[in-house]
C-alpha positions as CSV (number, residue, x, y, z in Angstrom):
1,X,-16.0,-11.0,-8.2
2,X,-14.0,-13.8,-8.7
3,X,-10.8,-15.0,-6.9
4,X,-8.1,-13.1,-8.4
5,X,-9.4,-9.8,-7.5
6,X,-10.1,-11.1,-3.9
7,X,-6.5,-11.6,-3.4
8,X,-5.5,-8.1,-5.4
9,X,-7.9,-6.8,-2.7
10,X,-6.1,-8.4,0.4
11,X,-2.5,-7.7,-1.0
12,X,-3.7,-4.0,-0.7
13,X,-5.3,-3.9,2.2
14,X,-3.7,-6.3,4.7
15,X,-0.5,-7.7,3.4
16,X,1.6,-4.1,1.8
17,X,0.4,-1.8,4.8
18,X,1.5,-4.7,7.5
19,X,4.8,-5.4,5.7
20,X,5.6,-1.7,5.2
21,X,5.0,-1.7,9.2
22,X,7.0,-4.8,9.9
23,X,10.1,-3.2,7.9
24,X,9.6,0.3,9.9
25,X,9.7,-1.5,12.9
26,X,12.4,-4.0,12.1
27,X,14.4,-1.7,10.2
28,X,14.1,1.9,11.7
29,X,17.5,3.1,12.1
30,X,17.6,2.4,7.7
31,X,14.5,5.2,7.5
32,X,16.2,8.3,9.3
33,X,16.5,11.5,7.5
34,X,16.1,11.2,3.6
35,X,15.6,7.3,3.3
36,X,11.9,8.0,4.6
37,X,11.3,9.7,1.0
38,X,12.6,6.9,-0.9
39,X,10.7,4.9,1.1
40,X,7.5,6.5,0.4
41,X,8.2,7.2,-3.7
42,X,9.4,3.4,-3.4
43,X,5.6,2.9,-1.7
44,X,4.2,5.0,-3.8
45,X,6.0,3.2,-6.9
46,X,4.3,0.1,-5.7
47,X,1.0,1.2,-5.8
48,X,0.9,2.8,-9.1
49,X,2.5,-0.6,-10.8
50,X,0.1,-2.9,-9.2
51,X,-2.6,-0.9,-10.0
52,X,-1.9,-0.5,-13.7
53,X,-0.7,-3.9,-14.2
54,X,-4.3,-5.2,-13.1
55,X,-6.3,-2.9,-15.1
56,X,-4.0,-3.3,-18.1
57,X,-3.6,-7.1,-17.4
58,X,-7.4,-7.4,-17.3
59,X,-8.0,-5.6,-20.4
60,X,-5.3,-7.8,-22.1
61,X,-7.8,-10.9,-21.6
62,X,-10.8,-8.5,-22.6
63,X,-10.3,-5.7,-24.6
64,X,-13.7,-4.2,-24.2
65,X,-12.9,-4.6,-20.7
66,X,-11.0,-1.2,-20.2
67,X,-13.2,2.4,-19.7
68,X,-11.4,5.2,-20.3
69,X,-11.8,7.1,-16.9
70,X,-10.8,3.9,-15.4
71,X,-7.9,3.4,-17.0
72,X,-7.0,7.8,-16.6
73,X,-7.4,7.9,-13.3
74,X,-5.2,5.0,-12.8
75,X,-2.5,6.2,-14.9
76,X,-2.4,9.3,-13.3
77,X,-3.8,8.6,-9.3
78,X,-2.7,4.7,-9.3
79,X,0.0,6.1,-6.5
80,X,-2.8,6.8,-4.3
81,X,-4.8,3.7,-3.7
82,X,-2.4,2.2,-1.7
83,X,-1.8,5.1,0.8
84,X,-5.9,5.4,1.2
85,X,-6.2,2.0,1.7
86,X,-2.9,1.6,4.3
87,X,-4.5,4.0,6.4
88,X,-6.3,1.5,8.6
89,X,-3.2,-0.6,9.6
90,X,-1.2,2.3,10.2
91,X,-3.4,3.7,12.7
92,X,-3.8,0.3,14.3
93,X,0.1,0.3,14.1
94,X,0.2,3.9,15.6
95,X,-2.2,2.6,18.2
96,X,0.3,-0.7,19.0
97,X,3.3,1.6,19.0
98,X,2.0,4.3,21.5
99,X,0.2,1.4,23.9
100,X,3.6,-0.2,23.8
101,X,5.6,3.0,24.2
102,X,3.4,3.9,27.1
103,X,3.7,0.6,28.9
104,X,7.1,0.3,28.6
105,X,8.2,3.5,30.2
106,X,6.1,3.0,33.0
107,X,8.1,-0.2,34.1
């Protein structure tokens, strides 16, 4: 694999999921009530653009490049890599938050 799809790889599994945590945290009084589902199509959003714009963008430099399933199941599931791929860092998030929630009622 060559570098380009190293870093599409650690955008989606490191960088997005931490940042989406970083603004929960920072930011948590902004995702009460009805927010939390723009928030999630906004997520969501994300995921399916990134994910068509690299399969599109790669078969732009090579046509041959794109198979059709590849390309369907991006068009229409692009939304979804990002959530199954998030699901690591949240529950190490989760984890954080309850530890720290835990402690801190203690003292």
């Amino acid at each position: 694999m060559n570098f380009t799809v190293y870093i599409f790889l650690a955008f989606f599994f490191v960088i997005f999921p931490l940042s989406a945590c970083l603004l929960f945290d920072k930011f948590r009084e902004y995702f009460q009530g009805g927010r939390i589902l723009l928030a999630i199509f906004l997520y969501s959003l994300l995921s399916w653009g990134v994910t068509n714009g690299v399969i599109y963008f790669r078969y732009l430099l090579d046509p041959m490049s794109l198979q059709g399933p590849e390309g369907v199941f991006a068009l229409f599931f692009g939304w979804l890599y990002l959530w199954i791929t998030s699901i690591p860092v949240f529950l190490i998030y989760l984890i954080i938050r309850v530890i720290a929630g835990g402690t801190n009622k203690e003292q």
